[in-house]
Backbone as CSV, one residue per row, in Angstrom:
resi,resn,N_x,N_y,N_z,CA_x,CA_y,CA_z,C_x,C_y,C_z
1,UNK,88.809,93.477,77.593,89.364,92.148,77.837,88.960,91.220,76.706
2,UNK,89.637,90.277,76.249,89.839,89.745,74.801,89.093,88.397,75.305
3,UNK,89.040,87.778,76.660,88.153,86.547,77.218,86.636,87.180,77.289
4,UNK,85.964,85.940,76.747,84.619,86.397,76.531,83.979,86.408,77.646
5,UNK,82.898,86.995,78.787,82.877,86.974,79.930,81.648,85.824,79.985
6,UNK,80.717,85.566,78.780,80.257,84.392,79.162,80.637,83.156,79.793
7,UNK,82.085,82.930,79.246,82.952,81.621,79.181,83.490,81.779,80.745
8,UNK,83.954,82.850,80.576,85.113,83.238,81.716,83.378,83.185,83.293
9,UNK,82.446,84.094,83.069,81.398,83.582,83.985,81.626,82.071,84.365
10,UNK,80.901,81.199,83.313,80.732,79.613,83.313,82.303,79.147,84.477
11,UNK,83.175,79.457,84.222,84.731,78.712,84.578,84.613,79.224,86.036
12,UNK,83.600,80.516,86.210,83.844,81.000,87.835,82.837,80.281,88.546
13,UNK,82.216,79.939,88.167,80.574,79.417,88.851,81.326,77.880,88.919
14,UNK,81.803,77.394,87.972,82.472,75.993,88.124,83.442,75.929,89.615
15,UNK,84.627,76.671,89.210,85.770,76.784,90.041,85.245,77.096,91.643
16,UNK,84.470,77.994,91.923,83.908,78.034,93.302,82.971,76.758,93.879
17,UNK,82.138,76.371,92.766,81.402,74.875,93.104,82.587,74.014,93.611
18,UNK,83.690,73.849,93.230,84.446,72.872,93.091,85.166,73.505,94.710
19,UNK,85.905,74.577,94.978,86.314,74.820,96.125,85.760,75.421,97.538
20,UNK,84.353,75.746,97.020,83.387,76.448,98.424,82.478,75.568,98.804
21,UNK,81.564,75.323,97.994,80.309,74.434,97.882,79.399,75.296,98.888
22,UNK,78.760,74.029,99.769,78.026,75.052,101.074,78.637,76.244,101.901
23,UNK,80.023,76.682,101.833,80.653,77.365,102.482,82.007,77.684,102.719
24,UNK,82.630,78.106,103.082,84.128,78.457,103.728,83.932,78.370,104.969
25,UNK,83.991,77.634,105.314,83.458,77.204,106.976,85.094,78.206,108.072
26,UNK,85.951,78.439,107.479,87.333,78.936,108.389,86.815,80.416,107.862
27,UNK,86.423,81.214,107.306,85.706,82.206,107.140,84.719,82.408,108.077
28,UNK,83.565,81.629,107.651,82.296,81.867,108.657,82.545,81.937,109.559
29,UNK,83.312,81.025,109.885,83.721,80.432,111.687,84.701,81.608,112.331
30,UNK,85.197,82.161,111.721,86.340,83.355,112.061,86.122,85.010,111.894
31,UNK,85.539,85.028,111.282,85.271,86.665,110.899,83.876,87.040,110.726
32,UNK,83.565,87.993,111.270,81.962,88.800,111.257,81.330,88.506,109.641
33,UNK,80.391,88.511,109.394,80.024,88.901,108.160,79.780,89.579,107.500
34,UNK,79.691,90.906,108.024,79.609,92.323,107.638,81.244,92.843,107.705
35,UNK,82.399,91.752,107.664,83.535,93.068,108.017,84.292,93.336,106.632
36,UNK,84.505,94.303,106.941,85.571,95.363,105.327,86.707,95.020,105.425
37,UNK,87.568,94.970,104.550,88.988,94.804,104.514,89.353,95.143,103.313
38,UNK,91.018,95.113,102.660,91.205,95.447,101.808,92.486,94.446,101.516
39,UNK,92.511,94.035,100.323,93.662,93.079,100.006,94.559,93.903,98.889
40,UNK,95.664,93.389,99.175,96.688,93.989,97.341,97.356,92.355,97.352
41,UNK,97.602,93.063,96.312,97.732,91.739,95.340,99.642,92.491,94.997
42,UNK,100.294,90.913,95.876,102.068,91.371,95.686,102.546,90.299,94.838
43,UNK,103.547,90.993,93.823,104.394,90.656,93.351,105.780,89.693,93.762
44,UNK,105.756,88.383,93.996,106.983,87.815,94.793,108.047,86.921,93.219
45,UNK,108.192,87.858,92.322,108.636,87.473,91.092,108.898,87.983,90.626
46,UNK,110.252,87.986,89.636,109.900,88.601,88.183,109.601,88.196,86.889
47,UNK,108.568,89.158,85.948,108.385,88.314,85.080,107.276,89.121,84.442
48,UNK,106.297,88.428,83.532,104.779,89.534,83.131,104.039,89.237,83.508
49,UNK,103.166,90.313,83.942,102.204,90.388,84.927,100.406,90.179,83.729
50,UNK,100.205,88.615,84.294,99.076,88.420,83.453,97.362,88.342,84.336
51,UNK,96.650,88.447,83.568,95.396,88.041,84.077,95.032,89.148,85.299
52,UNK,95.141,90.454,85.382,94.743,91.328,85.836,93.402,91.180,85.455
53,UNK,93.143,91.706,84.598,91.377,91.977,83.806,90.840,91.007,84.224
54,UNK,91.056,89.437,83.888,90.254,88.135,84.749,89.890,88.471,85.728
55,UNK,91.288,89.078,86.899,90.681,89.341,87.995,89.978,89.976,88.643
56,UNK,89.737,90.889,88.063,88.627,91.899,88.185,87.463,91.542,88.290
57,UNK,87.296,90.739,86.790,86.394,90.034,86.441,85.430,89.159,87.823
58,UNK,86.847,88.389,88.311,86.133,87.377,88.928,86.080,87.949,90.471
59,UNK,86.326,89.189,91.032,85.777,89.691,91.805,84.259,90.438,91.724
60,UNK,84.102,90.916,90.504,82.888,91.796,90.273,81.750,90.803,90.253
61,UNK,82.416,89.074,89.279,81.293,87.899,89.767,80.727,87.653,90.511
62,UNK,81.802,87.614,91.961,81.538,87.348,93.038,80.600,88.237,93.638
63,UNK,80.803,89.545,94.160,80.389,90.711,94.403,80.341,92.214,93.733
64,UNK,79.297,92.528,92.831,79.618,93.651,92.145,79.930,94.729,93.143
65,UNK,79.901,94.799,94.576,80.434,95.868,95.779,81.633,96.238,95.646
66,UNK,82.108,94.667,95.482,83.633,94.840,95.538,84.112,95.603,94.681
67,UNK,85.254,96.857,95.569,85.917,97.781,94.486,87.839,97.075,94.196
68,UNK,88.131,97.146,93.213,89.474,97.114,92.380,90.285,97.749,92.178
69,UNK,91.300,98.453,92.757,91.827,99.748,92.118,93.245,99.208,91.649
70,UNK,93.130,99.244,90.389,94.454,98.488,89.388,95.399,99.232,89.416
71,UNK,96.712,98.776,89.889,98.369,99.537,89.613,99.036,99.382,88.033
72,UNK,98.794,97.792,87.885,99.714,97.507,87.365,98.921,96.551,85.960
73,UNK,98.363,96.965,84.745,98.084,96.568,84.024,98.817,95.029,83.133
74,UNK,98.289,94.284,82.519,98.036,93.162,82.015,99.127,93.281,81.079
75,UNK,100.343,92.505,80.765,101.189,92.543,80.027,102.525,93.750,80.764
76,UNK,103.011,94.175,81.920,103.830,94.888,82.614,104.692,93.985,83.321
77,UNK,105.952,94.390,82.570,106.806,93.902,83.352,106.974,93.985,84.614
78,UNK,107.066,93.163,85.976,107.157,93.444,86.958,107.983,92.313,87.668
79,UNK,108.503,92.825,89.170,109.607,92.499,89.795,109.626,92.183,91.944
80,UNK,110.123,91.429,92.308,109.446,91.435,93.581,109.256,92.614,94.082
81,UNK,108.294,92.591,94.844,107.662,94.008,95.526,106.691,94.551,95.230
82,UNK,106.519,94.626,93.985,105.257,95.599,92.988,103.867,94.963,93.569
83,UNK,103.072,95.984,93.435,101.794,95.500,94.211,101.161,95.903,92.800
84,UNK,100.456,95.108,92.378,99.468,94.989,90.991,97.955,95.464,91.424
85,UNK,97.197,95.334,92.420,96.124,95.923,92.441,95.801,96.065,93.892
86,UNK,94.517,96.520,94.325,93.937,96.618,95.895,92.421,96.354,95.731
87,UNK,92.122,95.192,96.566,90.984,95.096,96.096,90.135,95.562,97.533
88,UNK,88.705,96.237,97.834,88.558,96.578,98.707,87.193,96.316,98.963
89,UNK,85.767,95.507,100.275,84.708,95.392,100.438,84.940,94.237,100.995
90,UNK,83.909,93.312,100.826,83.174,92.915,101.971,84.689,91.701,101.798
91,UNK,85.061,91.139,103.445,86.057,90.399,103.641,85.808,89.074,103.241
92,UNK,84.893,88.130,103.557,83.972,87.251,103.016,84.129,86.870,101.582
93,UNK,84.274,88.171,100.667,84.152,88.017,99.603,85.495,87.790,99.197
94,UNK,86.454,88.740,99.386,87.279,88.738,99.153,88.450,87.200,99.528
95,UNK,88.144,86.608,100.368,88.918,85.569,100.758,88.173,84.180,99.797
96,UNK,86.938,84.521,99.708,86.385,83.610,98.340,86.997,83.208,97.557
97,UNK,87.596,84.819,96.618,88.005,85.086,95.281,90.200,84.490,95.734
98,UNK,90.267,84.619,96.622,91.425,84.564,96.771,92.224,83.966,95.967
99,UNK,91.616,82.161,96.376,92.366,81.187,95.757,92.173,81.438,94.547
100,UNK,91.135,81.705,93.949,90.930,81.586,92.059,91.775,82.409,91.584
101,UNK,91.938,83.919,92.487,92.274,84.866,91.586,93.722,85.012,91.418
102,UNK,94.502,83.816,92.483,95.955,84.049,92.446,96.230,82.384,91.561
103,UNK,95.554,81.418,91.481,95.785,80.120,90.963,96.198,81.327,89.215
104,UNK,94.732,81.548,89.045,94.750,82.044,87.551,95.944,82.711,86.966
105,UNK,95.755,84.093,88.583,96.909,84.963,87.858,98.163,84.409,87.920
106,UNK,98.682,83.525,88.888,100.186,82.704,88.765,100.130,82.009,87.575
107,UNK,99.222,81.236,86.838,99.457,80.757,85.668,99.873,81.067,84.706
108,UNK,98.606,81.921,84.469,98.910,83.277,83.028,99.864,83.886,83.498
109,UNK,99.971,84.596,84.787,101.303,85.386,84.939,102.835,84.254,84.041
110,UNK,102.788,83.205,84.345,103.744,82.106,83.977,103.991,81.675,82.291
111,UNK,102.530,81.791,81.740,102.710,81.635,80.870,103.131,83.028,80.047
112,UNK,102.415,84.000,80.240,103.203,85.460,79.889,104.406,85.464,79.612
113,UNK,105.221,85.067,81.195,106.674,85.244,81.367,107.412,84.032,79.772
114,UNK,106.919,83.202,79.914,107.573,82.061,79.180,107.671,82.644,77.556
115,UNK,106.239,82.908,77.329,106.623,83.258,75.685,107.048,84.818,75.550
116,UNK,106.847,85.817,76.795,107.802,86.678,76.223,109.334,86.525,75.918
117,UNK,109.854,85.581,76.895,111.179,84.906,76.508,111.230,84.418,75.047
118,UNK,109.961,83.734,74.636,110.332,83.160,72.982,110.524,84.253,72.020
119,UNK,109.353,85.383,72.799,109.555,86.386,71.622,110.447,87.085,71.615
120,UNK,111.522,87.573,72.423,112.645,88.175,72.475,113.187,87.756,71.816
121,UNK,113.736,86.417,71.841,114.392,85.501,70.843,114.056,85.715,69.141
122,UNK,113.274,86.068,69.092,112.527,86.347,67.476,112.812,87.433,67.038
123,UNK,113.475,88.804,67.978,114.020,89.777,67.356,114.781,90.221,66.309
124,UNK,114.161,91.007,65.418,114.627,91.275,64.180,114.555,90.091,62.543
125,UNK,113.592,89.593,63.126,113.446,88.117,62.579,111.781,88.393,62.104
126,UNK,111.058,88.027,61.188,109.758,87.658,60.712,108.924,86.872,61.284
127,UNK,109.414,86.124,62.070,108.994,84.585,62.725,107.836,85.124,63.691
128,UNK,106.697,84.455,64.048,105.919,84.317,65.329,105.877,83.637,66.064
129,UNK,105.830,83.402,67.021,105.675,82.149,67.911,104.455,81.822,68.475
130,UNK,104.062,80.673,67.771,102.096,80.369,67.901,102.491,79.519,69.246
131,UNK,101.471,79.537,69.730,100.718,78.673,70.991,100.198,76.680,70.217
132,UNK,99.781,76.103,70.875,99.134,74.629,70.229,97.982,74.449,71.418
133,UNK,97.502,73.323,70.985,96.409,72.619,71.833,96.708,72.127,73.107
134,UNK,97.899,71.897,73.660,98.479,71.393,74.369,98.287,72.324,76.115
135,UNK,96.890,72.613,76.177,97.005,73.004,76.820,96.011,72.451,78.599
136,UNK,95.660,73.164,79.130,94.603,72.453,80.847,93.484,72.572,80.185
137,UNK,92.951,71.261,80.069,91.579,71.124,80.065,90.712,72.240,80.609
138,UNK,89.442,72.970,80.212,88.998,73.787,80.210,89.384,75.493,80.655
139,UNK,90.441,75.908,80.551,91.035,76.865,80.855,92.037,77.496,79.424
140,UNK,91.663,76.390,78.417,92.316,77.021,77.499,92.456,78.263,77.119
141,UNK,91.125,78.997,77.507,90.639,80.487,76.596,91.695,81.238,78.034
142,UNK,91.592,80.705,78.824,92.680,81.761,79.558,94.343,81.775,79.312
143,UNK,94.530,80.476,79.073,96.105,80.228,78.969,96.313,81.001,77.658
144,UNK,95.606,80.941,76.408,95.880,81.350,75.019,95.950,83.109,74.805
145,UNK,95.013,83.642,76.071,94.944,84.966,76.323,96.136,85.204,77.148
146,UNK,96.958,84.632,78.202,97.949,84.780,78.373,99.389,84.552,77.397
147,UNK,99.330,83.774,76.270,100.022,84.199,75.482,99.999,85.328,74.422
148,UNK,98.908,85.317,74.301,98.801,87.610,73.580,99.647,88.057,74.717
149,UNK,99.236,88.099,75.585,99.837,89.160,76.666,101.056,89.317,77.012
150,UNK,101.896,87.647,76.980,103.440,87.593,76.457,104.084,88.308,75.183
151,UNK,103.160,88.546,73.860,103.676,88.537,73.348,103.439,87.434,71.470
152,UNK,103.383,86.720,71.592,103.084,85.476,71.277,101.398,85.658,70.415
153,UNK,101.314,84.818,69.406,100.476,84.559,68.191,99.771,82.919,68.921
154,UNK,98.210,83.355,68.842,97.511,82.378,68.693,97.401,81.306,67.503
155,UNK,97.441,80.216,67.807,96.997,79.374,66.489,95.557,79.284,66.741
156,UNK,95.400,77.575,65.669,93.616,77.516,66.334,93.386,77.068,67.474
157,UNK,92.184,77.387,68.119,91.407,77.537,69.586,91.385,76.464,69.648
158,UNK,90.634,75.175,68.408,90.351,74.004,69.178,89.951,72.869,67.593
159,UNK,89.361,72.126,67.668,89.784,71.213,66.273,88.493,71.811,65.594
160,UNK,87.513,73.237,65.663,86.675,73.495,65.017,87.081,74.284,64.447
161,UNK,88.128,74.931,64.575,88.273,76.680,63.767,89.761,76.076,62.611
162,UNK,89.546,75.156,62.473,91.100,74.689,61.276,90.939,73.498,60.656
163,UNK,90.851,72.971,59.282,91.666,71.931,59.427,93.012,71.427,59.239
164,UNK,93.793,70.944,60.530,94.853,70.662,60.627,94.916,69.385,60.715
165,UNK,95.754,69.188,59.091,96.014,67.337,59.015,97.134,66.659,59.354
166,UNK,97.238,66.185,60.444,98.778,65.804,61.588,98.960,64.620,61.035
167,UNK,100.106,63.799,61.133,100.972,62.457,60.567,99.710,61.264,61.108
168,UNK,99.053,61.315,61.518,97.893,60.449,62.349,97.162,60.250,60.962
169,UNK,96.403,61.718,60.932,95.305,61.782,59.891,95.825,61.348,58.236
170,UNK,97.107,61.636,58.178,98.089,61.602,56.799,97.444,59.445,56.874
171,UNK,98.332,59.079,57.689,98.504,57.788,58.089,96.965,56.627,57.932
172,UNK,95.743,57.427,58.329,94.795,57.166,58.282,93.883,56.814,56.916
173,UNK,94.002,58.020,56.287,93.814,58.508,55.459,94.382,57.984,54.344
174,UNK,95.513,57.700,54.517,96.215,56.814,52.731,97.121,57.572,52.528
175,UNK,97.682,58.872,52.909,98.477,59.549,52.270,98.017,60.829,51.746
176,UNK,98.942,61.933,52.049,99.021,63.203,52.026,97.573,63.563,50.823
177,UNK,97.759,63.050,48.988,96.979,63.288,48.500,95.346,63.015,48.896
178,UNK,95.207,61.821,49.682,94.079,61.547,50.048,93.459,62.616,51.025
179,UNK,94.218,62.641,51.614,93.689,63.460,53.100,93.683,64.873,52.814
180,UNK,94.716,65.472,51.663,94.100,67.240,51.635,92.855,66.756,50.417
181,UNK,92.899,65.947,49.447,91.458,66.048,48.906,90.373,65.733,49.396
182,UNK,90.294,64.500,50.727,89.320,64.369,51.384,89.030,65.530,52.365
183,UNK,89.812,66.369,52.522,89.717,68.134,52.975,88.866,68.954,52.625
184,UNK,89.315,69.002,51.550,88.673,70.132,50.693,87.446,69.385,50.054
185,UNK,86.971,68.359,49.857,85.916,67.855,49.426,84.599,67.990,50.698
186,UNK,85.201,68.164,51.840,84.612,68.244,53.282,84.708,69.553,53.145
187,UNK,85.501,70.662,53.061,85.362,72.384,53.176,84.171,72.510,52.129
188,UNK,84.320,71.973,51.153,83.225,73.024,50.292,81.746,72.442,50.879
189,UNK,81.617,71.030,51.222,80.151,69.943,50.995,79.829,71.312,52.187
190,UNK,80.272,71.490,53.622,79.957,72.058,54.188,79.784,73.498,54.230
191,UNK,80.609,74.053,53.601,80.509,75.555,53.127,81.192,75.964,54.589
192,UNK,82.154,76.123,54.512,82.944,76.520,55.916,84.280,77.200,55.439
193,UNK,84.214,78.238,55.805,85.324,79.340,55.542,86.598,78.758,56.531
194,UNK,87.337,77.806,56.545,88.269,77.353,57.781,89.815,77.284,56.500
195,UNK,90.995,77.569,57.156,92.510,77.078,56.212,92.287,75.477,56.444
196,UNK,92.942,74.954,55.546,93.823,73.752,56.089,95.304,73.985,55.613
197,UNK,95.946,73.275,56.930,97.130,73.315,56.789,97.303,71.291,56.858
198,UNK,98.751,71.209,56.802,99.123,69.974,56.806,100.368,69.932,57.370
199,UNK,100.801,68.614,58.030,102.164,68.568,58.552,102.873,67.438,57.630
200,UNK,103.923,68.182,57.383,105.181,66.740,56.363,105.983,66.225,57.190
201,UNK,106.759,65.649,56.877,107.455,65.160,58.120,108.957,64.595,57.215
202,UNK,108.977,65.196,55.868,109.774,65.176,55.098,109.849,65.817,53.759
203,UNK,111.030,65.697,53.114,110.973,66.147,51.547,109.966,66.037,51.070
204,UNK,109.881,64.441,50.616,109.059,63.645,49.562,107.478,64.266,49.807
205,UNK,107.445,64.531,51.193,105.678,64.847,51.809,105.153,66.479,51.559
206,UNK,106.809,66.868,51.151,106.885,68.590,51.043,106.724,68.509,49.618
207,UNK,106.908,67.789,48.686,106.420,67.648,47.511,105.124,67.372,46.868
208,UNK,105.152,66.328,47.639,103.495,66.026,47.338,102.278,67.375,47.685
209,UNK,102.551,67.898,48.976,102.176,69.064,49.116,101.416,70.094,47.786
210,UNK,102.711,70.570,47.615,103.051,71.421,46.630,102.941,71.225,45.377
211,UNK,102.319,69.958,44.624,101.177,69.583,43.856,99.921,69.595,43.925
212,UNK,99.516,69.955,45.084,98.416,70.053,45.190,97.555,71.612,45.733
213,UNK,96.546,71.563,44.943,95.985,72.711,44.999,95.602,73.689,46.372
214,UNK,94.631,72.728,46.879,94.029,73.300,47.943,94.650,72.851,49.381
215,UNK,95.211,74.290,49.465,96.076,73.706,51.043,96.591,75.503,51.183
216,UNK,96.403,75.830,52.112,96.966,77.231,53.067,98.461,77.154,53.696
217,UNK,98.340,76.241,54.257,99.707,76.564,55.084,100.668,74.834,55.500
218,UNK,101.784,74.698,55.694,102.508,73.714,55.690,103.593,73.834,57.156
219,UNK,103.372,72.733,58.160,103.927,72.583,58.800,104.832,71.205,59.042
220,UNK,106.480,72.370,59.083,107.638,71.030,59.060,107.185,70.755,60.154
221,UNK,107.537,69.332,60.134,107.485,68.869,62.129,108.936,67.909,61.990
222,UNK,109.487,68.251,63.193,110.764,67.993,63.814,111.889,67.899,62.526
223,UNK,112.237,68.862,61.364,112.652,69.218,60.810,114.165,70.168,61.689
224,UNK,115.449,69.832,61.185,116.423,70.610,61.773,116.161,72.107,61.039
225,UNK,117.413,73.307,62.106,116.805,74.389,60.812,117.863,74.420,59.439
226,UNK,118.150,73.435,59.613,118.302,73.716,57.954,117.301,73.342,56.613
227,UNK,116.839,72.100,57.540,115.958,71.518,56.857,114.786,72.432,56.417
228,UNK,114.423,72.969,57.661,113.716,74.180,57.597,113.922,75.306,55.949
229,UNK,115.134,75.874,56.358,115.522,76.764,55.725,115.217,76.147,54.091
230,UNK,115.709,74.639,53.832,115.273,74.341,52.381,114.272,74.466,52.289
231,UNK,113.349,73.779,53.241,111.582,73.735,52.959,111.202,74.783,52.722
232,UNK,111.578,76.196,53.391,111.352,77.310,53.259,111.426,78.099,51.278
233,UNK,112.508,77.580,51.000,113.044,77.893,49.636,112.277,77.397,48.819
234,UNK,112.286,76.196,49.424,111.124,75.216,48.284,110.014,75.569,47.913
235,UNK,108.937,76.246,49.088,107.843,76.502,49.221,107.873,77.552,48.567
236,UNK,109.011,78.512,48.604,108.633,79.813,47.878,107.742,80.879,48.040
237,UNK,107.431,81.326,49.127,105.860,82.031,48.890,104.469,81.029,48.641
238,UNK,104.730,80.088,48.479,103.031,80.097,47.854,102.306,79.490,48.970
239,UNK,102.447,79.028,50.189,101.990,78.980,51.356,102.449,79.554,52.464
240,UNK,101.897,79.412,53.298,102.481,79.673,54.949,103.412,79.127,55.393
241,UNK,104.719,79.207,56.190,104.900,78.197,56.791,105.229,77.838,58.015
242,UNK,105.647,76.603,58.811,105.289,76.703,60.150,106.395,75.622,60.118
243,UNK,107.369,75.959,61.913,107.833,74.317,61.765,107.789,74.258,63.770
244,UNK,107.839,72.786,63.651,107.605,72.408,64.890,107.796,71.261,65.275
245,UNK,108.241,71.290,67.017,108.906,69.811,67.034,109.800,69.905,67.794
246,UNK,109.699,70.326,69.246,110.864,70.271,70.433,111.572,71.169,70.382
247,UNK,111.288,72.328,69.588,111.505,73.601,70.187,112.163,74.473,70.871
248,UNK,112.732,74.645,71.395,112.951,75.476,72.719,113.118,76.963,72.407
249,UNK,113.861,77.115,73.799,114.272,78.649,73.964,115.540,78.823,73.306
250,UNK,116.231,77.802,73.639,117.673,77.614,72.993,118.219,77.524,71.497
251,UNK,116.776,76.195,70.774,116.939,76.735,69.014,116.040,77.585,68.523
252,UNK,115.118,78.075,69.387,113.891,78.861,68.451,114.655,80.382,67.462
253,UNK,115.834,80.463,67.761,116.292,81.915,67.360,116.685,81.437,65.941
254,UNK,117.517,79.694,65.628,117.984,78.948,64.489,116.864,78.966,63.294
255,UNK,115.561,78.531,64.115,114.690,78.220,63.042,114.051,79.908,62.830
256,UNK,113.579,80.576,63.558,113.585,82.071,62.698,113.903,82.775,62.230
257,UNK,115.805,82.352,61.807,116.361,83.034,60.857,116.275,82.088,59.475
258,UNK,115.782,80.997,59.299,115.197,80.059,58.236,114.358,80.986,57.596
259,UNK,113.509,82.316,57.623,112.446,82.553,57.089,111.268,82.073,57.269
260,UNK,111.389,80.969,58.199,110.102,80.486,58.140,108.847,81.487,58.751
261,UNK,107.216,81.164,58.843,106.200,82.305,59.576,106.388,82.566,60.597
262,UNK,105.531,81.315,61.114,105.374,80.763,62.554,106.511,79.553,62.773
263,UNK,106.271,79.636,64.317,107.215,78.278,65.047,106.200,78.150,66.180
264,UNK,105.587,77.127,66.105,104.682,76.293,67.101,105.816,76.066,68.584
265,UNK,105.454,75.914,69.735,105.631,75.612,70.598,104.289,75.536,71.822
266,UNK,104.749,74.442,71.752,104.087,73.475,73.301,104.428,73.969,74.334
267,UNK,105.423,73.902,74.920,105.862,74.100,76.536,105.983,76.072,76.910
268,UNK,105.278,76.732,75.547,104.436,77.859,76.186,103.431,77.554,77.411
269,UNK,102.892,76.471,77.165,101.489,76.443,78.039,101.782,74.864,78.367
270,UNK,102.292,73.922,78.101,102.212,73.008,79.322,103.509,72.658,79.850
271,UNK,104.410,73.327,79.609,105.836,73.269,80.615,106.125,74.407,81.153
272,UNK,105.027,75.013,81.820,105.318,76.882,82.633,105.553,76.812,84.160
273,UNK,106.407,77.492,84.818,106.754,77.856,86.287,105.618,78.484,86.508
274,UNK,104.510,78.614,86.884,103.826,80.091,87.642,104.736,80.669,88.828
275,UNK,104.503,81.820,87.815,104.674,83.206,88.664,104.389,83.690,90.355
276,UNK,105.037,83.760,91.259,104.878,83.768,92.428,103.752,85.003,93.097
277,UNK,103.530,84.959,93.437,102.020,86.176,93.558,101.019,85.916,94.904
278,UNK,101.278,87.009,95.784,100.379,86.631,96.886,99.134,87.845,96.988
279,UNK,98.223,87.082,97.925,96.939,87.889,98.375,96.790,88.542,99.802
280,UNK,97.757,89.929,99.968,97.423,89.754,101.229,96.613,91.078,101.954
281,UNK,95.904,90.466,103.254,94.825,91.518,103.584,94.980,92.390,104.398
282,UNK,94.021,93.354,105.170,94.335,93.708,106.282,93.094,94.488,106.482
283,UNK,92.902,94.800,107.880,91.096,95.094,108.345,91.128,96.495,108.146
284,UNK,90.170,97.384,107.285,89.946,98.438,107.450,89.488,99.168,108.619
């Protein structure tokens, strides 16, 4: 599993503080404490089936007793009916893990479904379709692992692993030349192996660019694809390139026949349906 289990630990110890606290009082109050049962985990969707491994995960947290027996692996297409796993031990436990383990997996399952749709669209094409920041406050490392599992290219994790100089920082800064030399004057003082990229937001900014030395990668933002397609020509090889800017499912196929790398999209991860997915039990 590609989530680090420290992190993914921390998010389970949180998430149960937040929904158990002293107890499950409709648990206690209802069922023995010693009783067995066994849950599967159904499919009421179609779409890709994400965050299996999490769930495992966050049963074995709960109770390392608890046994798992997986059908239907992480990234599988699946369709109503399909039962994805069986989880089996103490009942208690299992109704714990319930809510977390179907919130999670409907998400990622959702986000899965969404960018494998982008990537279909990219067929026969060079293009990737990166993920952005745009995502739920502390759950990022799960949503971003559900886009691998779609299909779909990570960008950076978070404003430590890049520098990415957006129309803000351009604006701030004085202008494109200021802000990639005040960049790179900050990469070396610190000695930090990180790209910077930059966003133009036009010709004139795609020029200035491209005078200048130190810079990795160039992102159009809200560029049509043609516009694209020139920037693309312009650039030539000698950077990366990226464009982005409202997106969809509908033009993402326009701008990846531009040549361009990547195509950023947002509403991978904060405009997703989750995936329909139930927990259900029954007494051994």
């Amino acid at each position: 599993m590609a989530v680090e289990l420290s992190k993914l630990k921390k998010f389970v110890e949180l998430a149960l503080e937040e929904d158990v606290q002293e107890g499950d009082h409709t648990t206690l109050s209802t069922i023995a404490e010693e009783a067995q049962g066994e849950a599967k985990l159904i499919v009421k969707d179609a779409g890709i089936l994400a965050g299996v491994d999490v769930a495992v995960h966050i049963f074995n947290l709960l109770d390392s007793n608890l046994l798992v027996e997986v059908l239907l692996e992480d990234g599988t297409s699946v369709r109503a009916g399909d039962i994805a796993f069986f989880a089996r031990g103490n009942v208690h436990q299992i109704l714990k893990a319930e809510r977390l383990v179907l919130n999670v997996m409907q998400r990622m399952s959702g986000i899965a479904t969404l960018t494998n749709q982008y990537v279909k669209q990219l067929e026969g094409t060079n293009a990737k379709v990166l993920d952005t920041r745009k995502t739920t406050p502390l759950i990022r490392f799960l949503e971003k692992e559900a886009v691998l599992i779609g299909g779909g290219t990570n960008h950076r994790f978070g404003l430590y692993d890049m520098i990415l100089i957006k129309d803000n920082h351009v604006d701030y800064a004085g202008g494109i030349s200021n802000a990639l030399q005040k960049a790179q004057e900050y990469r070396t003082a610190k000695k930090i192996d990180i790209d910077i990229e930059i966003e133009v937001r036009n010709f004139e900014e795609l020029e200035e660019v491209l005078a200048y030395q130190y810079v990795d990668r160039v992102m159009f933002d809200n560029f049509t694809p043609e516009d694209v397609h020139k920037a693309v020509e312009i650039v030539s090889g000698r950077l990366v390139t990226e464009a982005s800017g409202g997106i969809t499912l509908e033009t993402i196929r326009d701008y990846a026949l531009t040549g361009v790398d990547f195509i950023s999209v947002g509403a991978l991860t904060h405009s997703v349906r989750s995936l329909d997915l139930s927990l259900k039990a029954k007494i051994i």
